[in-house]
C-alpha positions in Angstrom: 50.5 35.1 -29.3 48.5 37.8 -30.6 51.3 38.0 -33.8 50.1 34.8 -34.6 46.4 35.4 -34.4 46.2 33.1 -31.1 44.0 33.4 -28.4 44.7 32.7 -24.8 43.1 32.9 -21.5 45.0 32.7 -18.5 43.2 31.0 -15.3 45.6 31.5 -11.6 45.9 28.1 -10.6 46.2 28.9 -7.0 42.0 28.3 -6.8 42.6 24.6 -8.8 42.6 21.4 -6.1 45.2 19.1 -7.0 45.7 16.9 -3.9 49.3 16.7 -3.1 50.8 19.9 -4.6 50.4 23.7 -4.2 47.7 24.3 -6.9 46.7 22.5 -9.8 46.4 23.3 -14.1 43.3 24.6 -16.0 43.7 21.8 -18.6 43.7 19.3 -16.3 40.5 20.0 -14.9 38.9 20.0 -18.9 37.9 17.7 -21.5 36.3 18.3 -24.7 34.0 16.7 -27.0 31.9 17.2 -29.6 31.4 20.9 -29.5 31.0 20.5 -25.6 33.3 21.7 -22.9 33.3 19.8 -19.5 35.1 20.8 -16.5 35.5 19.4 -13.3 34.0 22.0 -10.8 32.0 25.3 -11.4 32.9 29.0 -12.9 31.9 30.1 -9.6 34.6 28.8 -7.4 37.3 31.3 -9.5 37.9 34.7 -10.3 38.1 34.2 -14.1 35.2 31.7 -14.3 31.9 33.5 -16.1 34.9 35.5 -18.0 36.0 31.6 -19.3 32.8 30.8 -19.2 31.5 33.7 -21.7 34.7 33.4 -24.1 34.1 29.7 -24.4 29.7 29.9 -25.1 30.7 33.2 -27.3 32.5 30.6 -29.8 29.4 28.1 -30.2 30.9 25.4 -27.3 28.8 24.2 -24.4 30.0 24.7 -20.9 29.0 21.9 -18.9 29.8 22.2 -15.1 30.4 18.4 -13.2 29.9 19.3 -10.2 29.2 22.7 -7.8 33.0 22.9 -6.2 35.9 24.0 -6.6 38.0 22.8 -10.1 39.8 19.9 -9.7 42.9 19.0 -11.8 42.0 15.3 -12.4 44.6 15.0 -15.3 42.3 16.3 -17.8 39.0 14.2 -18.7 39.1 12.1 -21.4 36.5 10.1 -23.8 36.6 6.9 -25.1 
């Protein structure tokens, strides 16, 4: 992606609960509004978490932790 000025930040999904299945997806544990990023668990419960954590304050967003655990894929977290 980097030939079409994209960035991307790749997260192993084998640290992401997702009951039912092997491992869950980054996205699904995310939601974002209004220059504000939530997730569902805490950067410390995975290897790439202050790295995420760091590239997503660096760009003027606010990383708001839910809860101290490990991520969750939830489905993603909507606002309505």
């Amino acid at each position: 992606l980097m030939g079409i000025g994209r960035e991307v930040f790749f997260v192993q999904p084998e640290n992401i609960l997702l009951p039912g299945q092997k491992h869950g997806f980054v996205g699904g544990c995310m939601g974002f509004y209004d220059m504000q990023l939530f997730i569902a668990g805490s950067s410390a419960f995975f290897p790439e978490g202050n790295a995420l954590k760091n590239a997503v304050q660096n760009r003027g967003v606010k990383w708001i932790e839910l809860y101290q655990g490990p991520l969750f894929d939830g489905g993603s977290i909507l606002f309505v």
